[in-house]
C-alpha positions in Angstrom: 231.0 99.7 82.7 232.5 101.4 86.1 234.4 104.4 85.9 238.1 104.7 86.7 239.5 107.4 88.7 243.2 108.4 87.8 245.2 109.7 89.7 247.7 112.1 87.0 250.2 114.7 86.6 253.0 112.6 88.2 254.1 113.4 85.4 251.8 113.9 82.6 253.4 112.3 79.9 252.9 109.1 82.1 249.7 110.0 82.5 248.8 110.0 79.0 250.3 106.7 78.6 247.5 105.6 81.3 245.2 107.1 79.2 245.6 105.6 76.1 247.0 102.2 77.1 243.2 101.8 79.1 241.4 103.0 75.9 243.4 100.9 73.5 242.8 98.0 75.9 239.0 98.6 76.6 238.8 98.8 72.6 240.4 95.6 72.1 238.1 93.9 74.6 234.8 95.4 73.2 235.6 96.1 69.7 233.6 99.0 68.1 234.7 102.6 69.0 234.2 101.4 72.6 236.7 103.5 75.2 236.3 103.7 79.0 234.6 105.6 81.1 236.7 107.7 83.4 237.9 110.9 84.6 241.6 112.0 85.9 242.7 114.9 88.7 245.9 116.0 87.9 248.3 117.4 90.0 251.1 119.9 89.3 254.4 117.7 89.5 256.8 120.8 90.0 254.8 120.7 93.6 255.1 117.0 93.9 259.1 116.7 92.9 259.9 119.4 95.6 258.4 117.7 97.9 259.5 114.4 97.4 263.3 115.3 97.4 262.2 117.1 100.8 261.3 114.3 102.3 257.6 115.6 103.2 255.7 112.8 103.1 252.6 113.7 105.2 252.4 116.8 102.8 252.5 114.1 100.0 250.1 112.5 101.2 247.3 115.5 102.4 247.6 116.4 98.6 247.2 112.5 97.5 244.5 112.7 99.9 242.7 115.7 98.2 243.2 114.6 94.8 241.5 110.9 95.1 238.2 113.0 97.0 237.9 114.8 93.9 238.1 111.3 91.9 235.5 110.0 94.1 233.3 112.9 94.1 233.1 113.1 90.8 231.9 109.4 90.1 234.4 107.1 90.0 233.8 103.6 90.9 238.1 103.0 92.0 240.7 104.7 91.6 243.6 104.5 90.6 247.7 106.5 91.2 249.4 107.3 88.1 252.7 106.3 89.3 254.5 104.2 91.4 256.7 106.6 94.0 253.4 108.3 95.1 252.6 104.5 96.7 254.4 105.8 99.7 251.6 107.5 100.7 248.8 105.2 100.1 247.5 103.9 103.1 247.0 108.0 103.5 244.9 107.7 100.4 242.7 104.3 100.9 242.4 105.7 104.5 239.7 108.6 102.4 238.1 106.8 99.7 234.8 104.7 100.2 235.5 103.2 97.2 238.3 100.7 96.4 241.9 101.5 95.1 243.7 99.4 93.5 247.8 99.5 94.4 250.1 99.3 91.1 252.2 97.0 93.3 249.4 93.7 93.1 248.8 93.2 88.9 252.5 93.5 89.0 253.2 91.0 91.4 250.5 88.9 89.7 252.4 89.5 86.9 255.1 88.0 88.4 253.7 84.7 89.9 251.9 83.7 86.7 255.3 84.2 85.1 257.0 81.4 87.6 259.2 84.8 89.3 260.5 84.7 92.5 263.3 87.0 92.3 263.1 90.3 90.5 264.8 93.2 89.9 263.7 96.8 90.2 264.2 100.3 88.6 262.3 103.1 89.5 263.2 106.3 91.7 265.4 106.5 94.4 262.5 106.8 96.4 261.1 103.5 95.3 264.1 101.3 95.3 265.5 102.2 98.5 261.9 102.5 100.8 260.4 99.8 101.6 257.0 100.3 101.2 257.3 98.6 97.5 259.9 95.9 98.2 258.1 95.3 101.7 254.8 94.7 100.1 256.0 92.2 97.4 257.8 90.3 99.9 255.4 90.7 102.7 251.9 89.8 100.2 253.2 88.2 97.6 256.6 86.0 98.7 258.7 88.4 95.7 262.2 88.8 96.2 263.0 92.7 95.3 266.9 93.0 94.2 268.0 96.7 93.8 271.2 98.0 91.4 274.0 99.3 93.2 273.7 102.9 94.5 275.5 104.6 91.8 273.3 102.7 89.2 270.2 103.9 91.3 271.4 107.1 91.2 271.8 107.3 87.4 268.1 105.6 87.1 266.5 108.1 89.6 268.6 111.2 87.4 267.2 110.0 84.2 263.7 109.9 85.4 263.5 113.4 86.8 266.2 114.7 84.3 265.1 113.9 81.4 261.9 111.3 81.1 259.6 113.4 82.9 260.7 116.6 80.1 259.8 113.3 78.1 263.5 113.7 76.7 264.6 109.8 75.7 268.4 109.5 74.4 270.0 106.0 73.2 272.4 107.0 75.5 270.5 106.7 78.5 268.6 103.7 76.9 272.1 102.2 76.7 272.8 102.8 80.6 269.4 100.9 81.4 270.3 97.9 79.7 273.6 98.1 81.5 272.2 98.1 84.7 269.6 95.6 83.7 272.3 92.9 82.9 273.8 93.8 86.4 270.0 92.8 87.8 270.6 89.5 86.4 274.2 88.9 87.3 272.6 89.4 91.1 269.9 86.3 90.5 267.1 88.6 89.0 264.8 86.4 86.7 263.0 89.3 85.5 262.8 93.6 85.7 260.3 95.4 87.2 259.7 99.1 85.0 259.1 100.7 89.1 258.8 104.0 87.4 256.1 105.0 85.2 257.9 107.1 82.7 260.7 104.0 82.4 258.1 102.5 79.7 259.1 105.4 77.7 262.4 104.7 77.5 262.8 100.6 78.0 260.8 98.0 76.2 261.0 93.9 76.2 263.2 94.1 73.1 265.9 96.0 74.9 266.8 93.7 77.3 267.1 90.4 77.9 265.2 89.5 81.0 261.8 89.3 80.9 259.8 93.2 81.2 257.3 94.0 84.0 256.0 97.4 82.6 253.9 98.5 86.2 252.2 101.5 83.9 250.8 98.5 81.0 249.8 95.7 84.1 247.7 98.9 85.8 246.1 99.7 82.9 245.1 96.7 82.4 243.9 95.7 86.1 241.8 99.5 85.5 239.7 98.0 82.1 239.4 93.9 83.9 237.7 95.9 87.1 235.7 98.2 85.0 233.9 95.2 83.0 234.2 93.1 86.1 
């Protein structure tokens, strides 16, 4: 079995999802009190936020840069980002490692293809939806379409996120926004919703809406335990 790297803090309640969705699925595939091997750098997210919302990407990405060294160093066989707006940076962060690192945007677009999608919808951050380094690489690799809500609909997802998911705060309310915005996805042609945000999982689930769920934090996981055995 290879060890997976992680990538954390961004923020740790997602984290922990990563960690128990991978040893929930490496038990299911091995049986026994099998888990996987692996070990997780975690950043502080207070750090992180502020320097999202300022724009400083190169800082992002030193930091992304530091954190996946310490991943290697310490044994892992691939590694792995614990969330999807941090993807901005990671050609900064493949552009260090020696070993491989596998980009949350690929098992979801695979995802997507085996599923007969060719026009999706996405909620995550601001960040995420509006920069292109997410939408341009499932159009680009993988011939997705990326549809986006409106901007006052982004802005409510990105608020939520930051506001209240990350203090792992989840309110029917906001639950009740989503699925708003999610039946908007599907008025624009959207076959299916991407969860762009790892802390959206916490929140939005296959039986609250009716288009089809991409959760990017479960298809990660997953991608982490197939490579491990692989």
């Amino acid at each position: 079995m290879k060890t997976i790297g992680l990538i954390g803090g961004m923020s740790w309640e997602s984290s922990a999802e990563y960690y128990r969705l991978i040893n929930q699925d490496m038990k299911a595939r091995l049986g026994g009190h099998h888990n996987a091997r692996s070990l997780m750098a975690t950043v502080c997210f207070e750090e992180i936020k502020a320097l999202q919302h300022a724009e400083q990407w190169d800082e992002l990405g030193r930091l992304m840069q530091q954190a996946a060294r310490r991943v290697e160093a310490g044994g892992a066989d691939f590694v792995l980002l614990c969330t999807n707006t941090m993807h901005r940076v990671a050609p900064a962060i493949e552009s260090v490692l020696n070993v491989p690192f596998i980009h949350i945007v690929d098992p979801t677009a695979h995802a997507l293809r085996l599923a007969g999608i060719r026009r999706v919808g996405l909620l995550g951050t601001r960040f995420t939806m509006e920069q292109d380094f997410y939408r341009g690489r499932m159009r680009e690799l993988h011939g997705i379409d990326v549809v986006m809500p409106g901007q006052a609909d982004r802005e409510r997802v990105h608020d939520v996120i930051y506001e209240e998911l990350c203090h792992g705060i989840v309110r029917d309310e906001a639950r009740a926004e989503y699925q708003h915005i999610v039946a908007a996805l599907a008025a624009q042609g959207a076959q299916g919703v991407i969860l762009g945000c790892t802390e959206i999982t916490l929140l939005l689930g296959q039986g609250d809406v009716a288009l089809p769920v991409f959760d990017t934090t479960a298809l990660h996981a997953q991608a982490a335990v197939t490579l491990a055995l692989g």
